[in-house]
N, C-alpha and C positions, 0 to 999 in steps of 0.2 A: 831179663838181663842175666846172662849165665856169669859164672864163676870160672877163673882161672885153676887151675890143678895146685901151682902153688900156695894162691890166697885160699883156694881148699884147706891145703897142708897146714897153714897157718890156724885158720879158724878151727880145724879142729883138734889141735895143739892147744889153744887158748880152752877148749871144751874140756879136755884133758886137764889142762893145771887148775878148770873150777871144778872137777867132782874132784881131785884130789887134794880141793881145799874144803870140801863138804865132808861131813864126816859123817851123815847117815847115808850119802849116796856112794860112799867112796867101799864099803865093803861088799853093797850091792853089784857095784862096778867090776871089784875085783873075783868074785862071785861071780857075774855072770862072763867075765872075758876069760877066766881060768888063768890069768896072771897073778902071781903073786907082786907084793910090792916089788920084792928084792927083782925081778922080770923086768917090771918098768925101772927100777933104779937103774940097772945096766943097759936100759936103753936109752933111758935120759942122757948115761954116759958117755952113748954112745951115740953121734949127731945123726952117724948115717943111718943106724937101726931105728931110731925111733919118729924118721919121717917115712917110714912104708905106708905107704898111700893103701894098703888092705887093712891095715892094723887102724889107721887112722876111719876111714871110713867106719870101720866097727866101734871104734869111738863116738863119731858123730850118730850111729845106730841105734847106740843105746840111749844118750840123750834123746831123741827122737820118739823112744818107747811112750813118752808119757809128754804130753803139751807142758803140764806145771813146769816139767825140767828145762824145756827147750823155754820159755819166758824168763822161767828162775837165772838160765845160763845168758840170754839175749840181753832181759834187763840188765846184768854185771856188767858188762863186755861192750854195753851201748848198742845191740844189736839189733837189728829189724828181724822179727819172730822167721822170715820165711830164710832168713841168713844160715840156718846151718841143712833145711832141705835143697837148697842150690847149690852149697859148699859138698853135702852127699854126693848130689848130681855129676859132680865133677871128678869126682875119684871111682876106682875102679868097682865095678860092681852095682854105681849107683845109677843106671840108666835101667838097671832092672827093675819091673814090677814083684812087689813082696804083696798078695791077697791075703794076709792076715792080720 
């Protein structure tokens, strides 16, 4: 069952408001996207910037890095674990294979 681009957008906006409610995953996060808070603050502010669908994808990315996160994130959210590999799927970038 594929995913729609917006319910993409959505789900991983929700990925997004759980490491930024984690606090050991949240400087890893900011660490590895080279955002600072004050980056996301203005784009939270800003509705159009912060659904870019490349910026999102590298959101659901990085959960992805590691299964505990993607369960940690699933179980919150009521999600079925393969929900944010299908939600990748759908945004830009994610039809690529990554061999690493």
């Amino acid at each position: 069952m594929s995913i729609s681009q917006e319910s993409a957008e959505t789900i991983a906006l929700e990925a997004l408001a759980w490491l930024a409610g984690n606090d050991a995953l949240w400087p890893v996060f900011l660490g590895a996207s080279g955002a600072s808070e004050a980056d996301l603050r203005a784009r939270a502010a800003d509705r159009e910037r912060v659904a870019d669908p490349a910026f999102l994808g590298a959101v659901l990315d990085f959960v992805m890095m590691d299964d505990r996160w993607v369960m940690a994130f699933c179980e919150a959210r009521g999600l079925a674990c393969e929900v944010p590999m299908r939600a990748r799927a759908a945004l830009p970038g994610g039809q690529e294979m990554h061999w690493t």
